[in-house]
C-alpha positions as CSV (number, residue, x, y, z in Angstrom):
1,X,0.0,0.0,0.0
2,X,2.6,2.2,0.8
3,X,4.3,1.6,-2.4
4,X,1.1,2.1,-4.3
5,X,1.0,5.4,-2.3
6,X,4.2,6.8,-3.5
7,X,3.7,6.1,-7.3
8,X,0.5,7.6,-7.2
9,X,2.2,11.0,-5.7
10,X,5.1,10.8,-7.9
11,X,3.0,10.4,-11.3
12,X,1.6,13.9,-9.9
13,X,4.6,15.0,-9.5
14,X,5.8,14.2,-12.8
15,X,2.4,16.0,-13.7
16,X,3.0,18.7,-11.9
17,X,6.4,18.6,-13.9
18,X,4.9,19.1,-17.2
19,X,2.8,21.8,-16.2
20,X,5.6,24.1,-15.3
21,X,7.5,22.9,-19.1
22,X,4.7,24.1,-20.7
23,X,2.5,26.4,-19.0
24,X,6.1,28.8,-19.0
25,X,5.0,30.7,-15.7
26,X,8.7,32.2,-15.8
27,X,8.0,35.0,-13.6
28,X,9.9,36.4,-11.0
29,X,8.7,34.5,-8.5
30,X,8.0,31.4,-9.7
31,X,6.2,28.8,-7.4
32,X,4.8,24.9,-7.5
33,X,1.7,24.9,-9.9
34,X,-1.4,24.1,-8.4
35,X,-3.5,21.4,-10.3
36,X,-5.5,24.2,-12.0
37,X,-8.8,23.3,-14.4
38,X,-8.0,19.4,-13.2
39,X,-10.9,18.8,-10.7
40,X,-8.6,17.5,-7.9
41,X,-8.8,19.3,-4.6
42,X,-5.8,21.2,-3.1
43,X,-6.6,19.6,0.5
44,X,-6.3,16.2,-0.5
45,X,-3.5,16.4,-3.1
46,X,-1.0,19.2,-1.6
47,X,-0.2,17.3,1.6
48,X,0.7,14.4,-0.5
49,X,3.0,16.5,-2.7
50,X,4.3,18.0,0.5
51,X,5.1,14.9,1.9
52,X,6.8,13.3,-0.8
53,X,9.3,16.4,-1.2
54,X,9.7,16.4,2.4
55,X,10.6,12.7,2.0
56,X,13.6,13.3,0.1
57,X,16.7,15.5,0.2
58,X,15.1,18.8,0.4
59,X,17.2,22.1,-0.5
60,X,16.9,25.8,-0.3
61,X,19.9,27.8,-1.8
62,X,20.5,31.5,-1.1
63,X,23.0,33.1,-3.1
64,X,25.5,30.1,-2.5
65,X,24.1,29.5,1.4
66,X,22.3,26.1,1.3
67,X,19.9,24.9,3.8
68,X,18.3,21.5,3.7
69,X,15.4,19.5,5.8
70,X,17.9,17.2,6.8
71,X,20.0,20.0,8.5
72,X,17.9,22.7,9.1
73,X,14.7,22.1,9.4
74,X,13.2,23.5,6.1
75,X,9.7,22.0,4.7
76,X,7.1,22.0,2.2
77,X,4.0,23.0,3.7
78,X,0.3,22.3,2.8
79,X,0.5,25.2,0.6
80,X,3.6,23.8,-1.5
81,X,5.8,26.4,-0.1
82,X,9.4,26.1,1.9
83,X,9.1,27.2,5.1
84,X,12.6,28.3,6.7
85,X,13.0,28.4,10.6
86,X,13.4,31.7,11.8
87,X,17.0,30.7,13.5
88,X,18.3,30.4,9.7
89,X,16.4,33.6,8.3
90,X,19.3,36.1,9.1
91,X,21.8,34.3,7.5
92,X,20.7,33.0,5.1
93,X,19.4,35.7,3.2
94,X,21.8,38.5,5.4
95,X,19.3,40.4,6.8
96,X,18.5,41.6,10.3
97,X,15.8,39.0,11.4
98,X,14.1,39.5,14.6
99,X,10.9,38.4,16.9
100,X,8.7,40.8,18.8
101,X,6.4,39.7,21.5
102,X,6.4,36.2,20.3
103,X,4.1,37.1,17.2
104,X,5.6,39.5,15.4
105,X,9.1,38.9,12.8
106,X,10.9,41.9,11.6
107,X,13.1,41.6,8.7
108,X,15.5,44.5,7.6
109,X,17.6,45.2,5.1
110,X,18.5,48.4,2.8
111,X,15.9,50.7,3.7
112,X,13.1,48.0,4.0
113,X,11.4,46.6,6.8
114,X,9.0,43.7,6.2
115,X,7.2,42.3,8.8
116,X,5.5,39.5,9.5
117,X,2.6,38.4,12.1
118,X,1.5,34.7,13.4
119,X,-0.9,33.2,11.2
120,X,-1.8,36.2,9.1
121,X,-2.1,35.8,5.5
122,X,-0.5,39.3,5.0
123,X,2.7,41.1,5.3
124,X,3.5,44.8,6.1
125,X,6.1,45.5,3.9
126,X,7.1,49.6,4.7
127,X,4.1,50.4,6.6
128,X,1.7,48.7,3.6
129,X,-0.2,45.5,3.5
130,X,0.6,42.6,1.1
131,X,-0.4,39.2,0.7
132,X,1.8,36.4,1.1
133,X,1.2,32.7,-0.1
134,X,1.7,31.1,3.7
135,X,1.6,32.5,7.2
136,X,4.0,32.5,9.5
137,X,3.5,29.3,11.9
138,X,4.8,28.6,15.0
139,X,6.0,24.6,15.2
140,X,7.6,22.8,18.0
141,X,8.4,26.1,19.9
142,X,10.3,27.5,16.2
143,X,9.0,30.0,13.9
144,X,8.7,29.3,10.1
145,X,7.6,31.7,7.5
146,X,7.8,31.2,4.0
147,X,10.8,31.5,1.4
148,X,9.4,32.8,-1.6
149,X,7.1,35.6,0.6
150,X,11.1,36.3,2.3
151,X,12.4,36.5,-0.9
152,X,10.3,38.2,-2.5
153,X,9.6,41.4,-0.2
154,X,13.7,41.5,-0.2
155,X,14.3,41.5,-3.9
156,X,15.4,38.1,-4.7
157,X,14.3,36.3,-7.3
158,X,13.2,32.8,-6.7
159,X,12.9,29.7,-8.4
160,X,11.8,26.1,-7.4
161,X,13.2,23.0,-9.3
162,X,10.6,19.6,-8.9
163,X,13.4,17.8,-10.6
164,X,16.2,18.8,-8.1
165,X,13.3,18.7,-5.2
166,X,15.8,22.8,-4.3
167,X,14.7,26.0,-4.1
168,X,16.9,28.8,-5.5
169,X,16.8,32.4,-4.2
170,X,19.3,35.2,-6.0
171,X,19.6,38.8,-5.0
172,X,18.8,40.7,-7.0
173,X,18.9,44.8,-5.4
174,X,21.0,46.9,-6.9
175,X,22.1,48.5,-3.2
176,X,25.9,47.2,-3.0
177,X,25.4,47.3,1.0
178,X,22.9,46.3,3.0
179,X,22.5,49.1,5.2
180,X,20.3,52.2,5.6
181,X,22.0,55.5,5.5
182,X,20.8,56.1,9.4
183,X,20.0,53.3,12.3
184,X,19.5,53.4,15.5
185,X,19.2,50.3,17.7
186,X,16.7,52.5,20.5
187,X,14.2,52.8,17.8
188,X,14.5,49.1,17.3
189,X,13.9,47.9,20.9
190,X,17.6,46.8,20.6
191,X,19.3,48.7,23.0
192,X,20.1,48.0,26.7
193,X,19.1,50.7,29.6
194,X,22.1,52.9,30.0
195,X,24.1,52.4,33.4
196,X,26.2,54.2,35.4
197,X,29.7,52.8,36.4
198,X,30.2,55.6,39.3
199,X,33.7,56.0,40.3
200,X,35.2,53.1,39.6
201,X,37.4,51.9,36.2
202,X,34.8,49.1,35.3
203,X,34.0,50.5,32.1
204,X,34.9,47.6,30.0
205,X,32.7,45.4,31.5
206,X,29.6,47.8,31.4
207,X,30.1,48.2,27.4
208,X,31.3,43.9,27.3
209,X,27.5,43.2,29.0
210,X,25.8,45.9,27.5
211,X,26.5,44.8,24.4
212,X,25.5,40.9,25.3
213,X,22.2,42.4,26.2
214,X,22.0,44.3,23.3
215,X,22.2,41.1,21.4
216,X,19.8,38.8,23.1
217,X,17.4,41.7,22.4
218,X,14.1,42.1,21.7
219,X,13.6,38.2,21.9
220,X,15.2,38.0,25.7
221,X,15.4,40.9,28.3
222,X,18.6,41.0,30.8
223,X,20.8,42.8,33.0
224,X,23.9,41.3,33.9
225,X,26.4,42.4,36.8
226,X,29.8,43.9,35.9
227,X,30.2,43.9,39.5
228,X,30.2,39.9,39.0
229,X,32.3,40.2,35.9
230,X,35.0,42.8,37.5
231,X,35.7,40.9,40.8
232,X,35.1,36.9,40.0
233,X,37.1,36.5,37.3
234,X,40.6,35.3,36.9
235,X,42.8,38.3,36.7
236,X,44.3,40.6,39.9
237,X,43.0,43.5,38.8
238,X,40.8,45.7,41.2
239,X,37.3,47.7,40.4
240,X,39.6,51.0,40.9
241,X,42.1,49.8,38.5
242,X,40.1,49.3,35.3
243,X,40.8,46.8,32.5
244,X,40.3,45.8,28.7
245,X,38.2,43.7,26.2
246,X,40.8,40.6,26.7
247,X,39.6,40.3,30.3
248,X,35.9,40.0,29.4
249,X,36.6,37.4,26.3
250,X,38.4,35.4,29.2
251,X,35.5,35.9,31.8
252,X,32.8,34.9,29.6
253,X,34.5,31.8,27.6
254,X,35.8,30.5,31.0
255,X,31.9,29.7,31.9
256,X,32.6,32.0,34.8
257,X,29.3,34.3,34.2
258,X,27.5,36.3,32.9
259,X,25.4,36.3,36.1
260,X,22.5,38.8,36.7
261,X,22.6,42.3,38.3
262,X,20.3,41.1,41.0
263,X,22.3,38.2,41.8
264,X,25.1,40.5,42.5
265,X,24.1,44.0,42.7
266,X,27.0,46.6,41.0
267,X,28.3,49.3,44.0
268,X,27.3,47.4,47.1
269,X,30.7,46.8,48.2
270,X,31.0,42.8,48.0
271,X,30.8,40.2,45.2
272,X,28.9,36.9,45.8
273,X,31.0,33.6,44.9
274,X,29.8,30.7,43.5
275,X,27.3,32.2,41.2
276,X,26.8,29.8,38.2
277,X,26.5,31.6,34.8
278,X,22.8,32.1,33.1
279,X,24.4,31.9,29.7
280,X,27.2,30.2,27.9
281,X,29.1,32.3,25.5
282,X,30.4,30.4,22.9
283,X,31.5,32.6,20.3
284,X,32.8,36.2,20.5
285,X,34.2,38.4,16.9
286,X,37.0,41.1,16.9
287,X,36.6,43.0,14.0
288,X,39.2,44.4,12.4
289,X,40.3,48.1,13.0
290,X,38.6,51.3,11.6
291,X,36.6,48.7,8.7
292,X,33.2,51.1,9.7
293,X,31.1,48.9,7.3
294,X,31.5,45.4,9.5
295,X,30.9,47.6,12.2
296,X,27.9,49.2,10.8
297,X,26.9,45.3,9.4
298,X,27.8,43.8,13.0
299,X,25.1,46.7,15.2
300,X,22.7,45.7,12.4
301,X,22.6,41.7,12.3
302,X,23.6,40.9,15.8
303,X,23.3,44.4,18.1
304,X,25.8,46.3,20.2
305,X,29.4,46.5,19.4
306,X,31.6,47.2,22.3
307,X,34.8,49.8,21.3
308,X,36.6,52.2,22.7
309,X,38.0,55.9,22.6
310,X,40.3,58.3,24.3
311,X,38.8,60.1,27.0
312,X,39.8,62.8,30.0
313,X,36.6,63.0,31.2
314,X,35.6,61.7,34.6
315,X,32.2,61.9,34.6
316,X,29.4,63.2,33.2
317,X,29.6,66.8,34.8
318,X,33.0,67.8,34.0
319,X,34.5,70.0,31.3
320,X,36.3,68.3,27.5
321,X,37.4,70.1,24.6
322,X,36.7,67.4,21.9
323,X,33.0,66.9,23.8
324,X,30.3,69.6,22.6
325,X,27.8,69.1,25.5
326,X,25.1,71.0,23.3
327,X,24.9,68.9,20.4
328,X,26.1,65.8,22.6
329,X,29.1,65.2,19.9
330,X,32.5,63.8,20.4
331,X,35.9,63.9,18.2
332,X,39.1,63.2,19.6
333,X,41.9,63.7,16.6
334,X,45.5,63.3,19.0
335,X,48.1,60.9,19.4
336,X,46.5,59.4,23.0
337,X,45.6,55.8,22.8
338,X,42.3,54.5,23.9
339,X,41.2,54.4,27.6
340,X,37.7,54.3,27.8
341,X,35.0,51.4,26.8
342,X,31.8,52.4,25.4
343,X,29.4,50.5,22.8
344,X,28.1,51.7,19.5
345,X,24.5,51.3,19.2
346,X,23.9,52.9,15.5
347,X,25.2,55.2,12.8
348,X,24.4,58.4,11.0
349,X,25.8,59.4,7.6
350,X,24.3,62.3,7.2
351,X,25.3,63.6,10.9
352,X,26.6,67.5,10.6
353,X,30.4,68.0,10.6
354,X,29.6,71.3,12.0
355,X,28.5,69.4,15.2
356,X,31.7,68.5,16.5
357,X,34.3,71.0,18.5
358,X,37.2,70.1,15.6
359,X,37.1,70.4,12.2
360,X,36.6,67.5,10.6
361,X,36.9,66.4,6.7
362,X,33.0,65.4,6.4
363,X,29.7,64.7,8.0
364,X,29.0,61.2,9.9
365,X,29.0,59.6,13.3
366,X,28.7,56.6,15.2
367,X,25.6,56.8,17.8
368,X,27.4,55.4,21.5
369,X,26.2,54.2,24.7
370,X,28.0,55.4,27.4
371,X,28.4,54.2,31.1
372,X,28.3,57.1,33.1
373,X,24.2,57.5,33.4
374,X,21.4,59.0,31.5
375,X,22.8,62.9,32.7
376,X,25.3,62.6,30.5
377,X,24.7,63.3,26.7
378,X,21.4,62.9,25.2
379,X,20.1,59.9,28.3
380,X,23.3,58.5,28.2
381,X,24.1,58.8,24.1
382,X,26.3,60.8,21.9
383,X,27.8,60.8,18.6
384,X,31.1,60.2,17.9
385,X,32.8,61.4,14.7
386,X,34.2,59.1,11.9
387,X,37.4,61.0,12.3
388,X,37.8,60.4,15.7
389,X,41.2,58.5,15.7
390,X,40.3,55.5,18.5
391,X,36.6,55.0,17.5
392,X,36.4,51.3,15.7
393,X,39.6,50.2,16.4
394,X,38.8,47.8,18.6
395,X,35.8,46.2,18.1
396,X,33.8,42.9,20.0
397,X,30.6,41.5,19.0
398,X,29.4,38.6,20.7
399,X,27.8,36.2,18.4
400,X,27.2,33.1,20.0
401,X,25.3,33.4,23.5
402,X,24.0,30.0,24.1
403,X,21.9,28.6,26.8
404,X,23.6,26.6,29.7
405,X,22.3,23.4,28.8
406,X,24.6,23.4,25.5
407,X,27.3,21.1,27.0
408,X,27.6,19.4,30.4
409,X,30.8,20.4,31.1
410,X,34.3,22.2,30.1
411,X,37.4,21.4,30.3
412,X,39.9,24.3,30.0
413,X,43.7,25.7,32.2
414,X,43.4,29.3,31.0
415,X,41.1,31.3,33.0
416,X,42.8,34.5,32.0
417,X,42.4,33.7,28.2
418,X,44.2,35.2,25.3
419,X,47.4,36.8,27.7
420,X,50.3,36.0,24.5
421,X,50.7,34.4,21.7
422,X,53.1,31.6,20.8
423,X,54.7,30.2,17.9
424,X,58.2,29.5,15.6
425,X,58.1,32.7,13.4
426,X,55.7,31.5,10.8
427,X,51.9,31.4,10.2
428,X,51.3,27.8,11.5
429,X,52.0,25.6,14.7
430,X,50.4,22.9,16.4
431,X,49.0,23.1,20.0
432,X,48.0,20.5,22.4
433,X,45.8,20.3,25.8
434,X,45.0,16.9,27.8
435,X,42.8,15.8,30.0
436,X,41.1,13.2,32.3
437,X,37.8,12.3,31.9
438,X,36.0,13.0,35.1
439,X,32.8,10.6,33.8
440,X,31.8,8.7,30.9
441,X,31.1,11.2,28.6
442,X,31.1,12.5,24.7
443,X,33.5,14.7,23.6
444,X,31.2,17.6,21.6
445,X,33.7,20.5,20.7
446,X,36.4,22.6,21.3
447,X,37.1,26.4,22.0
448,X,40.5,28.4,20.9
449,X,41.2,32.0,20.1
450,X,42.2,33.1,16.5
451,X,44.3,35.3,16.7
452,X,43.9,37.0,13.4
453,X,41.6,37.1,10.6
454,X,40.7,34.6,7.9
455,X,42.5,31.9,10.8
456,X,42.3,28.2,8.9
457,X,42.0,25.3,11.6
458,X,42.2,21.8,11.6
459,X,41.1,19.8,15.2
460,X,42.1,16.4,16.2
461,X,41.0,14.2,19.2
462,X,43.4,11.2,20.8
463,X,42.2,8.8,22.8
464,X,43.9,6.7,25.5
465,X,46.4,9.7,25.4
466,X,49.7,8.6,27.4
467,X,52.4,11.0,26.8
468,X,53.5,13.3,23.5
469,X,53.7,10.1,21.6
470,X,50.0,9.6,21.7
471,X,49.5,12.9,19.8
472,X,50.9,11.0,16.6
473,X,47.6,8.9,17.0
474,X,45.2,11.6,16.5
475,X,42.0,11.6,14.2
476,X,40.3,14.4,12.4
477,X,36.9,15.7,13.7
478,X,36.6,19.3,12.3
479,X,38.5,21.8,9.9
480,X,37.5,25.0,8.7
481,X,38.4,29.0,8.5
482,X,37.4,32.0,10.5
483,X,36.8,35.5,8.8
484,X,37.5,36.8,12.0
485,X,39.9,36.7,14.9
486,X,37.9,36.3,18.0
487,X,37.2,33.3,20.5
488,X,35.3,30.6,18.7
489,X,33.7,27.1,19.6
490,X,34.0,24.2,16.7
491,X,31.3,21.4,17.2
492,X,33.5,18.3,15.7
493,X,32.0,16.4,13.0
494,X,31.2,13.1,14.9
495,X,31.2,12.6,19.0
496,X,34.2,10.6,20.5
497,X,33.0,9.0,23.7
498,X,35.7,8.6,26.5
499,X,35.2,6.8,29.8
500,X,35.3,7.9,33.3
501,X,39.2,8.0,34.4
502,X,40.9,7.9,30.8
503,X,42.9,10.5,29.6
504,X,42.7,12.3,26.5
505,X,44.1,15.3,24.3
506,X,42.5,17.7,21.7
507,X,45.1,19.0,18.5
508,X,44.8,22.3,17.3
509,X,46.5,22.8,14.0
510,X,45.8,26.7,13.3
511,X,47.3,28.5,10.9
512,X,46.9,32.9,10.9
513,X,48.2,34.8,7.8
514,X,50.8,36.9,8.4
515,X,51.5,36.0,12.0
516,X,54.6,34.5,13.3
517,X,53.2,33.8,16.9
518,X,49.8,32.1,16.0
519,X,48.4,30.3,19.0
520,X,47.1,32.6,21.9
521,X,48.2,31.5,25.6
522,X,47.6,31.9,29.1
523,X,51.0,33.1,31.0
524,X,51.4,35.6,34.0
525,X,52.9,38.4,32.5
526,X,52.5,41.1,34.8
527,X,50.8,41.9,38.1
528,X,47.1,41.7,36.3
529,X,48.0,37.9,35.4
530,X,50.0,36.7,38.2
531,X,47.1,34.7,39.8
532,X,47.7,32.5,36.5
533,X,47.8,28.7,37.6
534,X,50.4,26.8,35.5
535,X,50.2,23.5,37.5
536,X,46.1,23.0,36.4
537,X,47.0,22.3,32.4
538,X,49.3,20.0,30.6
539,X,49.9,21.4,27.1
540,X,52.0,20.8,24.2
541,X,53.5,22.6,21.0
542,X,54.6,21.6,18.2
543,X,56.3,23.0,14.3
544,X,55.0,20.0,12.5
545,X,53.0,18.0,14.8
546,X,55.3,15.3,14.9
547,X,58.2,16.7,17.9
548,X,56.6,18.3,21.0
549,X,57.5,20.4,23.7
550,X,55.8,21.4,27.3
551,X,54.2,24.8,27.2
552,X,54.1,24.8,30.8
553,X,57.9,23.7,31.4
554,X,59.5,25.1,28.0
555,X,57.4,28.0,27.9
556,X,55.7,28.9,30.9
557,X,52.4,29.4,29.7
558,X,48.5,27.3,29.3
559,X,47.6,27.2,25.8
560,X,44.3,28.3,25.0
561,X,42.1,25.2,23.9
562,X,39.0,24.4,25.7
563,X,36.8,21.0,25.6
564,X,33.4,20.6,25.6
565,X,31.5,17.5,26.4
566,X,28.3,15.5,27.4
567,X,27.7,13.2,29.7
568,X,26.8,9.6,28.1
């Protein structure tokens, strides 16, 4: 019967075939012909169709990004339409895809916003109403709306194949960028309440979880302690003393919070220990220096992007030549380096040059969130110039803020993160980090740091690992390249289960153009790092992977390679 089934729906299908050869609908949206003038119902035949397409391989490809119901979750729905998860919608078809209110799905790009509501048969599409061919459905606790309706209200042009059972989507805007000439997060329900550090240096982590919230936003609602992230964290350094990015990346990827303001309240004079974190971070991009489009790109896919600037100001109430406390504008145009965190919350091109204290060559600005409460600036935001020399050179976005139930458990030595780099004077070198299992469990991934952009890696895993000579046993379980540097977690390929007592080592072949010192370590290099813990890791390093040395004896140092497992 079940054979008898399946012929049936693929003599349709090869029916359904012919009608698109010949009726030629060709247009620019082309979708799967309904059985029109042939006296078969929709409700009885579609779901057949659906679910023989849904049977096979079934692929959606968006300007060379393919997603597939194997993978991804894609399906044909009862109206012979693809539905994509909302999780995929952002990047697959690089916009800014997000949920409000748990009904409502905003998609931007250019100068467009099309949005679309649960189970309504229409879209607004820049404040008018259109009709779509499916509604957005909620599945499982996912969100799914419709490829061709996404495509199609973002200029693509799309095209489905029966006899490749794929759907093809091209762009096809003229707009070289994907950005509006103005944005601003606050309009957006993007942006974080603005905080106030007081007297203390603690900047860095204000504008490093600022920006996490800025992220999670509108779909989650947060407020994370800095007091948390500024006293339990691996480093020396007091509130008073202040800090950097680095010391954040090393907090956050070390599992050791974020935790939330009201767990440990900022200015009370005391930090609670023991606090376990409410979020895993698993993935956190540097962009490179003074490249204002990423920037631009990063604030609108993902949210805040933490930077810095050079500042003599104290607080809000006192006096700075490069501030104009009228028009709430900054430009700083000297030789002083950057001393003071803040996060970038939007842009605008068109922002007067004649707004700023200095002269500078043209209009634009960066809209910033500051840390020193809603007195200062316009509530707690000002514009920053283009030509200010510090602004976007260094520049964090946290990408991957998972929920703790990811993994079970990590296994890591280097609490203080990315401290130095090691290497042999060239672009590549192999790195090393064993372990004991503590139960029977399955190894999952791995976490490093590139240190540079467009890093290629390569990650092993050995088993039964006994000394350096077990690292020429090791087999492959994930390769790849990163566009940025940043910390990053690789999911290998296939689980390797270990058991409860045996020892084991993860291989990190990276390789960072243009670097001679590739692989990022944990030493104590000055009095901000001396709580460093060399005796907790046993690392090695390697030219070729075949001779290795002790990073902790030979070099005095933790490498920086994390793993992540489940428990069987």
């Amino acid at each position: 019967m079940k054979q008898s089934k399946r012929y049936i729906i693929m003599a349709m299908l090869l029916l359904l075939a012919a009608m698109v050869k010949f009726t030629g609908t060709g247009g620019k949206n082309e979708k799967v012909v309904r059985f029109r003038g042939a006296n078969l119902k929709q409700e009885i035949w579609n779901p057949l169709i659906a679910e023989s397409v849904n049977g096979s391989t079934l692929t959606l490809t968006v300007d060379n990004k393919e997603l597939t119901n194997k993978e991804h979750g894609i399906f044909m729905d009862g109206n012979l339409n693809i539905m994509v998860p909302f999780s995929a919608l952002g990047d697959i078809f690089h916009c800014s895809a997000h949920l409000y209110g748990e009904e409502t799905l905003v998609l931007e790009k250019y100068s467009d916003v099309v949005s679309f509501r649960l189970e309504e048969g229409e879209a607004e599409v820049n404040g008018k109403k259109e009709e779509i061919t499916s509604p957005m459905a909620l599945i499982d606790g996912e969100y799914y709306v419709a490829a061709n309706d996404v495509a199609e209200k973002l200029k693509f042009n799309y095209n489905w194949d029966i006899a490749k059972n794929q759907a093809v989507a091209v762009n096809t805007a003229e707009e070289t960028s994907i950005l509006p000439l103005k944005y601003d997060l606050r309009e957006k329900g993007r942006a974080p309440g603005v905080k106030n550090q007081g007297p203390y240096g603690t900047c860095w982590a204000f504008a490093a979880l600022s920006a996490m919230e800025s992220t999670l936003l509108p779909e989650e609602t947060h407020e994370f302690s800095p007091d948390h992230m500024t006293n339990q964290n691996g480093f020396s350094q007091k509130q008073t003393e202040g800090g950097e990015y680095t010391m954040g990346m090393a907090y956050l990827a070390a599992w050791q919070g974020p935790v939330n303001e009201e767990d440990d309240p900022y200015g009370d004079g005391k930090s609670e220990e023991g606090l376990k974190p409410v979020k895993h971070v698993q993935e956190i991009q540097l962009l490179e220096g003074k490249d204002f489009e990423k920037i631009k790109e990063a604030v609108f896919l993902h949210g805040g992007v933490q930077t810095t600037i050079y500042s003599a100001l104290q607080d809000a109430r006192a006096y700075f030549p490069y501030y104009n406390n009228e028009k709430y504008s900054y430009c700083y145009m000297g030789a002083e380096k950057p001393n003071h965190a803040i996060m970038i919350i939007g842009w605008d091109d068109t922002y007067p040059k004649e707004n700023f204290n200095l002269e500078v060559e043209d209009d634009g600005a960066f809209l910033c969130q500051n840390s020193w409460g809603e007195t200062f600036g316009d509530g707690g935001v000002f514009y920053v110039s283009y030509y200010d020399v510090n602004i976007g050179l260094h520049n964090v976005v946290y990408t991957g803020i998972e929920e703790t139930d990811n993994y079970s458990k990590v296994y890591q030595s280097d609490l203080c993160g990315w401290v130095g780099q090691l290497g042999y004077g060239k672009e590549s070198v192999y790195g090393a980090n064993a372990y004991t299992a503590e139960s029977d469990e399955v190894l999952r991934a791995a976490g490093f740091y590139a240190t540079g952009k467009e890093t290629s890696y390569e990650l092993y895993v050995v088993k039964n690992f006994k000394d350096s000579s077990s690292l020429s046993e090791r087999t492959k379980v994930a390769e790849g390249t990163l566009a940025n540097a940043g910390y990053y977690t690789i999911a290998f390929g296939k689980g390797c289960e270990v058991e409860k007592g045996e020892k084991f080592a993860v291989v990190l072949h990276i390789t960072t153009p243009g670097s001679v010192h590739p692989m990022a370590v944990e030493y104590p290099a000055d009095d901000m790092t001396e709580l460093v813990d060399l005796s907790d890791g046993e690392g090695y390093f390697s030219s070729k992977g075949k001779k290795w040395q002790s990073a902790e004896e030979d070099q005095g140092c933790n490498l920086c390679l994390k793993v992540f497992s489940d428990k069987q």
